[in-house]
C-alpha positions, 0 to 999 in steps of 0.5 A, spaced: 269 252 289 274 252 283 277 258 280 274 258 273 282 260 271 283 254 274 277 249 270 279 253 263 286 251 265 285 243 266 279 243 260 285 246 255 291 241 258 294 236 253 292 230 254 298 225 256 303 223 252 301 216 248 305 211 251 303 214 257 296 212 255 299 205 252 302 204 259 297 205 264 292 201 259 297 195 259 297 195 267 290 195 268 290 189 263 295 185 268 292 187 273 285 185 271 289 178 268 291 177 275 285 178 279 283 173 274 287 168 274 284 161 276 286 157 282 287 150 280 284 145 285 288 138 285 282 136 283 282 139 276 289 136 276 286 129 278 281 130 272 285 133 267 291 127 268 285 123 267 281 125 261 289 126 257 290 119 258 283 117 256 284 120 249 292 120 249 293 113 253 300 112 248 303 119 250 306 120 256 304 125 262 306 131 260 305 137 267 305 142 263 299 140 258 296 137 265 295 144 268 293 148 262 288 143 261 286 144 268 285 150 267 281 151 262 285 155 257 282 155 250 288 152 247 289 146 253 282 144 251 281 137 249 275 138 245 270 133 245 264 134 241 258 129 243 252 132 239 253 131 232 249 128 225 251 126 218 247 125 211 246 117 214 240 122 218 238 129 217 246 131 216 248 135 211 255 132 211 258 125 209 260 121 216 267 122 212 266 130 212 264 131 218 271 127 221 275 132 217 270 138 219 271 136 226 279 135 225 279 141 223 275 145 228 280 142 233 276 136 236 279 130 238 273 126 241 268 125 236 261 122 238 257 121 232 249 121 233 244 121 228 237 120 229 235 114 229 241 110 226 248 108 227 249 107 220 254 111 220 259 110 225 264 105 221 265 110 215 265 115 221 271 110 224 275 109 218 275 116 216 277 118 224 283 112 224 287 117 219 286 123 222 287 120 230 281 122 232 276 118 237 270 116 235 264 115 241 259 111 237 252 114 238 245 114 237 240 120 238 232 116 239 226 119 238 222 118 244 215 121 247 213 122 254 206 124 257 206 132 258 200 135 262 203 141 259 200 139 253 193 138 254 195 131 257 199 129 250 205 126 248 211 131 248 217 129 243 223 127 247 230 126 244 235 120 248 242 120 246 246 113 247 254 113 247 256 107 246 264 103 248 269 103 242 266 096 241 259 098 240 253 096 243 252 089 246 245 085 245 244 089 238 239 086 234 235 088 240 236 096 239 236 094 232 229 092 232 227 099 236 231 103 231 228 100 225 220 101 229 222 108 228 225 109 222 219 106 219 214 111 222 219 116 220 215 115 212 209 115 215 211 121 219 212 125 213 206 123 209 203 125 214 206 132 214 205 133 206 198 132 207 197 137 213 201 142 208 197 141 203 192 143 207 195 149 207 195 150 200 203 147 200 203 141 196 209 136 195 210 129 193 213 124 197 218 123 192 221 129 193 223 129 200 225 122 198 230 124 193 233 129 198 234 125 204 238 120 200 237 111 199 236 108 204 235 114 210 228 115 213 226 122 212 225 128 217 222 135 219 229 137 216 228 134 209 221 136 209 223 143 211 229 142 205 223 141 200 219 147 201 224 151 200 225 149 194 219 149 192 219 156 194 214 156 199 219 158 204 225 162 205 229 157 208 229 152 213 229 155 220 223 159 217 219 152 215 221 150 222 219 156 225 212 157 221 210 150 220 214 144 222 216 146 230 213 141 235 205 142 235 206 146 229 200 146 223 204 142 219 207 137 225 206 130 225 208 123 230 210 117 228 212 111 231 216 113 237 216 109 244 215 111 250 222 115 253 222 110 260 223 104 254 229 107 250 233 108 257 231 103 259 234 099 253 240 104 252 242 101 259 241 094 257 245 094 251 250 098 255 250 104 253 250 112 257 243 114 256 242 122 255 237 127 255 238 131 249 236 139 249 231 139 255 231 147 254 225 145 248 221 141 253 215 145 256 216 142 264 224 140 264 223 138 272 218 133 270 221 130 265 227 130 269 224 126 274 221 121 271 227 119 267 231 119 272 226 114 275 228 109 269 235 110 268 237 117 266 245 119 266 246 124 264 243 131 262 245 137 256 246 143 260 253 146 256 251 150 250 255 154 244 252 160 249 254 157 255 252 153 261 245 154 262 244 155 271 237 152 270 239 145 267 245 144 272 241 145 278 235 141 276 242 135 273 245 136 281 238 135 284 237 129 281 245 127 281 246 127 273 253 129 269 252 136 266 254 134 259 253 138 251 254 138 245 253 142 238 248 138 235 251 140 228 247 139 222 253 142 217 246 146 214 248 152 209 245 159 210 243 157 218 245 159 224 248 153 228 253 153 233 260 149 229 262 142 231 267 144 238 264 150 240 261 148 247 268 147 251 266 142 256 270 143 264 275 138 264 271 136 271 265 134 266 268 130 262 272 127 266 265 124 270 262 122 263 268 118 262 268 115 270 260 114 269 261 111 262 268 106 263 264 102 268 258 101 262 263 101 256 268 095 260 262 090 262 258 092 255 264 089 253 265 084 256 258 081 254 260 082 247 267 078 248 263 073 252 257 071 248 256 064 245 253 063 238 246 067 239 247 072 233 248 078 239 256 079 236 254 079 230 253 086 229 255 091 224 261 094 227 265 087 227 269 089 222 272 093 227 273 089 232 280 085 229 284 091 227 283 096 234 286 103 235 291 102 241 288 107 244 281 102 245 287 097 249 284 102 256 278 098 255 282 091 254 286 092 260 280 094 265 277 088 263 284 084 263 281 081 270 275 080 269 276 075 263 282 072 265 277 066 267 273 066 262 272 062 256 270 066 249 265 064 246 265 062 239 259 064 235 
């Protein structure tokens, strides 16, 4: 026992001196740092050297950039945002706005994928050549698959494709499949504007029209827009979350093709085929599986909140690459994570980029080589006579591969 003199005593004691208790905490602080310190794998080193290259092919290698890069250090990071739309779908950002926004979140590697339509990529490009910024251009296709878990229907799924700088070969034949989709996009919305008036909350077409702007098949988003406008809704994350969500009162399908057919056809036409935020779907290991039977590269695994455990031991099962990306709309009022804020391991990007080269370079070649069918001309040509050096990595792989091959023509 301790004498109660001596308890008194030790209660009445002046507490340290304050630099004392700044000492101590700064020792802890170092301690902890040390403990947390990263070992760096030769590995990372060999990612990190690569993925540098890749976005700075003009700059030399520098050790001390390599080996903060490789640690994964906030301001080593080279960002690379993969998931993001502009006004071309249901953005609320020009594909112009969207660079600037990106340039000043920091991100170096911009993929652009609106919904159904790579309408935007050249403006996207234009506004990127003047910022160094590279674009990754993209497309995010709605898809459906059969689900059990829904009562033996289709379930909505959603298949980003990332193309080479030069775009996408045998074009005209994605664009057919865009085009199918975007038409039953119109359709789609007549019919949620007829299961909300039903529920008393009548809107005309032109409405929703107006909002998603000339020429841009409307979404759920632009629906959502118009609610709340017409005050039926407080805002757009309440009509998803009452009405418009998938199997919602007020949801509706359109003329989406079967999931197989659009990876199918992302790789035919040299694209990176991506499953898009598989944590919505009702039975992910399923889904996986099945799409993995038809192509599938790659999986969404890294959020703004982190790496989800569940997806990456389903994208390691099935020998996927564990990308992510914001899915940054630029909506007001709403919580969404901001373009750049999933920081993506150097070793992820680093195997995007070994499993898409390959893809982009022979997707490349096709386009060099094409004869007078019509395929070269695609909407993106206009960028093909005056290339960013750092698209020459491309060039180069391709060098020998082209060295005795007569460019068509057409």
């Amino acid at each position: 026992m301790i004498p109660l003199q001596q308890q008194e005593d030790a209660t009445d004691a002046p507490p340290p001196p304050l630099q004392q208790q700044e000492d101590a905490t700064q020792k802890k602080k170092k301690k902890k740092k040390r403990r947390r310190r990263k070992i760096v794998t030769p590995e990372e080193i060999s990612a990190a050297t690569y993925v540098r290259h890749w976005v700075f092919p003009d700059s030399p290698p520098d050790d001390a950039d390599i080996l903060e890069l490789s640690t994964s250090k906030p301001a080593g990071r080279i960002l690379f945002e993969l998931h993001s739309h502009s006004t071309c779908s249901d953005g609320f950002l020009s594909p112009t706005a969207l660079v600037h926004r990106a340039h000043a979140r920091g991100v170096k590697v911009l993929a652009l994928t609106d919904h159904d339509t790579m309408a935007g990529i050249t403006e996207a490009i234009e506004a990127a050549h003047k910022l160094g910024i590279k674009i990754i251009p993209g497309v995010e296709i709605s898809a459906s698959i059969f689900s059990k878990e829904e009562a033996k229907m289709d379930e909505p799924v959603h298949i980003l494709a990332y193309y080479g700088s030069w775009g996408p070969t045998k074009y005209n034949e994605l664009e057919e499949m865009l085009t199918c989709i975007r038409e039953g996009r119109h359709f789609r919305a007549k019919k949620i504007l007829s299961k909300l008036t039903q529920l008393k909350m009548p809107l005309k077409f032109e409405q929703v029209s107006r909002i998603a702007g000339t020429g841009v098949a409307p979404g759920r988003v632009h629906v959502a827009r118009a609610m709340v406008e017409a005050g039926y809704v407080e805002n757009i994350r309440q009509a998803f979350s009452k009405y418009l969500y998938d199997g919602g009162p007020a949801y509706a399908s359109g003329n989406e093709p079967r999931a197989e057919k659009v990876i199918r056809l992302i790789c035919r036409t040299g694209g990176v085929a991506v499953l898009a935020h598989p944590w919505a779907l009702k039975n992910p290991p399923a889904v996986v599986k099945s799409l993995k039977a038809s192509g599938l590269h790659a999986i969404e695994v890294y959020r703004s909140d982190g790496k989800l455990s569940g997806l990456s031991d389903i994208a390691d099962s099935y020998g996927l690459v564990k990308v992510g990306g914001s899915d940054f709309h630029g909506r007001s009022g709403c919580e969404e994570p901001d373009l750049g804020s999933v920081h993506l391991p150097v070793i992820s990007i680093f195997e995007f980029l070994k499993l898409a080269h390959p893809i982009w370079c022979e997707a490349l070649k096709d386009i060099l080589t094409s004869g007078a069918d019509g395929e070269r001309k695609f909407p993106f040509c206009n960028w093909i006579s005056d290339r960013p050096c750092h698209d020459c990595c491309e060039i180069q792989i391709l060098g020998k591969n082209l060295s005795c091959v007569t460019i068509g023509s057409g």
